[in-house]
N, C-alpha and C positions, 0 to 999 in steps of 0.2 A: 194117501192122505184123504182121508174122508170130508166131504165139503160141509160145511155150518150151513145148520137148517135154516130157517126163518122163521122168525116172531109165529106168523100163520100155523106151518107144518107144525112148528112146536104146542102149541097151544093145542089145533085139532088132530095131529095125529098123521104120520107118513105112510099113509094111503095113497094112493095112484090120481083121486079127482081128487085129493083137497092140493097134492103135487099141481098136478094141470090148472086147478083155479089161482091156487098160488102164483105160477109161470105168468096166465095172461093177467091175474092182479099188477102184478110187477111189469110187465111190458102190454100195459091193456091199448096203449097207442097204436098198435101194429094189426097185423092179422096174417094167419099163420097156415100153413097145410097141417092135415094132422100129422104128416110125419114129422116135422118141424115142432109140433106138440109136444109128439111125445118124447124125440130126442133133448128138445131144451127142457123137460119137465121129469128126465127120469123114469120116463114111463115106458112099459115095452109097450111097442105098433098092438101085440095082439091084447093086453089088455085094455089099452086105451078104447079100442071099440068095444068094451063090457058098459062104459058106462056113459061115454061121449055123446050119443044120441039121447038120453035124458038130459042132460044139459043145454043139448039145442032144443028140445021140445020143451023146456021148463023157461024158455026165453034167458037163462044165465049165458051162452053163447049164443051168437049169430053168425050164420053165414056170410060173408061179406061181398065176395066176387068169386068167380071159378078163373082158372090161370088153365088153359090147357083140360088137361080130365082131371086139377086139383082143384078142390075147394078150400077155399081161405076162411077161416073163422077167427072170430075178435072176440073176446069179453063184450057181454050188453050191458052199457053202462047206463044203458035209458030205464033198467031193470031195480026197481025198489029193492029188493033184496040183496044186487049188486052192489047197489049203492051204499048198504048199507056194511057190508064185507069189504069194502074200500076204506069207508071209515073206522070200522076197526081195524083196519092192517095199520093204518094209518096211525092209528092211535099205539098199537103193537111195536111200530117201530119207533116213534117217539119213547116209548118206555125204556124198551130195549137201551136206546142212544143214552136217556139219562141213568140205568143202570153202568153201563160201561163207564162213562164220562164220572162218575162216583166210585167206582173202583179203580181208577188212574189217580184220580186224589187221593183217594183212599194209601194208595202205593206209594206215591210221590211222599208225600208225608209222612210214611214209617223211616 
């Protein structure tokens, strides 16, 4: 069974980083090894390093702590541009929620 994309993936397209932005958009509380990236985000380890280091150098991810020889990275939500792809996700899933919630009426009522 194939998993349902997200508002996000959908709108920009299931690519490898808008997967990974998507991932820490949705759990940006946390902070992750890249393997952990790329396992929760779909990604394989060898492409995740194609484009992961432009994301930390574009300040859209930060490093957070090293655990061992891993580095932990989080979403930077201090990041204008961040911030502004939070509010739209945000806005994405609210749509989403009242499309479905209108096609259950929609059903109920036939």
């Amino acid at each position: 069974m194939e998993e349902e994309k997200s508002g996000f993936v959908k709108l920009f397209g299931d690519y490898p980083a808008i997967k990974v932005i998507d991932f820490l958009i949705t759990f940006r509380e946390f902070d992750y090894s890249l393997t952990d990236i790329a396992e929760n985000s779909g990604v394989a380890w060898s492409t995740i390093h194609t484009f992961f280091p432009e994301l930390v150098k574009t300040s859209i991810v930060r490093e957070t702590r090293q655990v061992g020889r891993a580095k932990l990275y989080k979403l930077n939500i201090e990041n204008p541009v961040v911030k502004e792809l939070i509010i739209l996700d945000n806005k994405l899933i609210h749509e989403l929620a009242k499309e479905m919630t209108t096609e259950k009426i929609i059903a109920r009522s036939r």
